[in-house]
C-alpha positions in Angstrom: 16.3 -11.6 -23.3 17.8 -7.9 -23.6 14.4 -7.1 -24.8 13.0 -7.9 -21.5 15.3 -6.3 -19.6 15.4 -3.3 -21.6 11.7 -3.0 -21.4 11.5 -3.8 -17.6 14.6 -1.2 -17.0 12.0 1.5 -18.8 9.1 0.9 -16.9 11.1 0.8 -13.8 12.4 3.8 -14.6 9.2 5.6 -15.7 7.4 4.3 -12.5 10.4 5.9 -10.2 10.1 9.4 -12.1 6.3 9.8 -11.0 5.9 13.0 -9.5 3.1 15.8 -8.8 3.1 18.5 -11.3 5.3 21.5 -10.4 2.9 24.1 -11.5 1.9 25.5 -8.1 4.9 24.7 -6.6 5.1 28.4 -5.9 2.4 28.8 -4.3 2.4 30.8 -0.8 1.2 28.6 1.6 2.3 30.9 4.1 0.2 33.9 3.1 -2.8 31.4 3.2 -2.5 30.2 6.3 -2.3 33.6 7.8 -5.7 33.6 7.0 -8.2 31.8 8.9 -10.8 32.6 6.4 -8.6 31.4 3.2 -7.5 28.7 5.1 -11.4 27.7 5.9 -12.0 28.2 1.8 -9.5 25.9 0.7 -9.8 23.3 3.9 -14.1 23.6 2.4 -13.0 22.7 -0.7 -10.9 19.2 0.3 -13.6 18.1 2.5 -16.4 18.7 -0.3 -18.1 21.3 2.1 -18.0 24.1 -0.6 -17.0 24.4 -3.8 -13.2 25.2 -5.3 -11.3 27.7 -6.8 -9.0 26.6 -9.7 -6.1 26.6 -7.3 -7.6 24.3 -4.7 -9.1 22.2 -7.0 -5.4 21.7 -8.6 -4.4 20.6 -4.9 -7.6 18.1 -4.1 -7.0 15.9 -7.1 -3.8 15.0 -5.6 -4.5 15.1 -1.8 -6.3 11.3 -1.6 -3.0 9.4 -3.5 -0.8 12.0 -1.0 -2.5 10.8 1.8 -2.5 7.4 0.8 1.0 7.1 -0.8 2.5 9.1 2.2 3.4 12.1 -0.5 6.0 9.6 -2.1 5.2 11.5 -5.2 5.9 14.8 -3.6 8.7 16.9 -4.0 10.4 19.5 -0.9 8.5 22.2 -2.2 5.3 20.3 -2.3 6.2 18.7 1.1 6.9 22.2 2.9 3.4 23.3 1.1 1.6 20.3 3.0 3.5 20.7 6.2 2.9 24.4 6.7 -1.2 23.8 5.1 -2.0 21.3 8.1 0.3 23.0 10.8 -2.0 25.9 10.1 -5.1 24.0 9.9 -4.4 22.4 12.3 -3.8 24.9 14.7 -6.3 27.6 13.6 -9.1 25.2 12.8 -8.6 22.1 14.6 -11.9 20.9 14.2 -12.1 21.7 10.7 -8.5 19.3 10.7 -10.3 16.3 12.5 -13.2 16.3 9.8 -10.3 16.1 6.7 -8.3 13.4 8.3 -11.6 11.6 8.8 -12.5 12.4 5.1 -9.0 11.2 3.2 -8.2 8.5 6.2 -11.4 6.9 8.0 -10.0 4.2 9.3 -7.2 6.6 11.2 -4.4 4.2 9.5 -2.4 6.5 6.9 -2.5 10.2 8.1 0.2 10.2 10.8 2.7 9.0 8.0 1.7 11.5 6.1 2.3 14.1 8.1 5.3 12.5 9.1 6.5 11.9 5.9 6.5 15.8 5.0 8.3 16.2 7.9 11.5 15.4 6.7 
C-alpha cells in the first residue's frame, strides 16, 4: 500500500513539474514586435505560411498545447513573451492575428483564455 502511494505521489509530482523549456526565455519579444516585418516572419511561420527560423520553430512546437492548455505549462517569462507577441500582432497585423486564432483555435472555443490566462 505505501508502494502505491509512493508511486502515485511521484507521478503526481512529475505531472505538476511540466513546464516549457527555459531556453528562449530571453528572448526580446519587444524588439520583435517593433518590427512589422519580423513580426510578419515569425506570425508566417505559426500559421505554416512560410517557412521558420530555428527560433520560431522552437516557439511553434509549443504554441498548439499553449493554446489549448491555456499556457498552464508556461512560466511569467514565457507568459509576458505571449502577451507582448499577440498584443503586437494583434495590433500591427490584425488580420494576420484573425488567420492564427483560426489556425490553433477553429472552433473560436480556447483563444480568449489564452490570452487571458497570460494576462495575469
Amino acid at each position: 500500500m505505501k508502494f502505491l502511494l509512493m508511486v502515485a505521489l511521484l507521478v503526481a509530482a512529475a505531472v505538476a513539474v511540466e513546464k516549457y523549456s527555459e531556453e528562449h526565455d530571453s528572448f526580446d519579444v519587444d524588439a520583435l514586435v517593433a518590427s512589422t516585418e519580423e513580426l510578419r516572419k515569425f506570425n508566417n511561420c505559426f500559421i505554416d505560411k512560410d517557412s521558420c527560423s530555428e527560433l520560431a520553430l522552437h516557439f511553434k512546437k509549443d504554441l498548439g498545447d499553449a493554446v489549448q492548455t491555456s499556457c498552464s505549462k508556461c512560466n511569467d517569462r514565457q507568459k509576458y513573451i505571449v502577451k507582448t507577441y499577440f498584443a503586437g500582432l494583434k495590433e500591427k497585423l490584425p488580420e494576420d492575428f484573425e488567420v492564427f486564432k483560426t489556425k490553433y483555435d477553429p472552433e473560436n472555443k480556447l483563444f480568449d483564455a489564452f490570452l487571458n490566462a497570460v494576462q495575469k
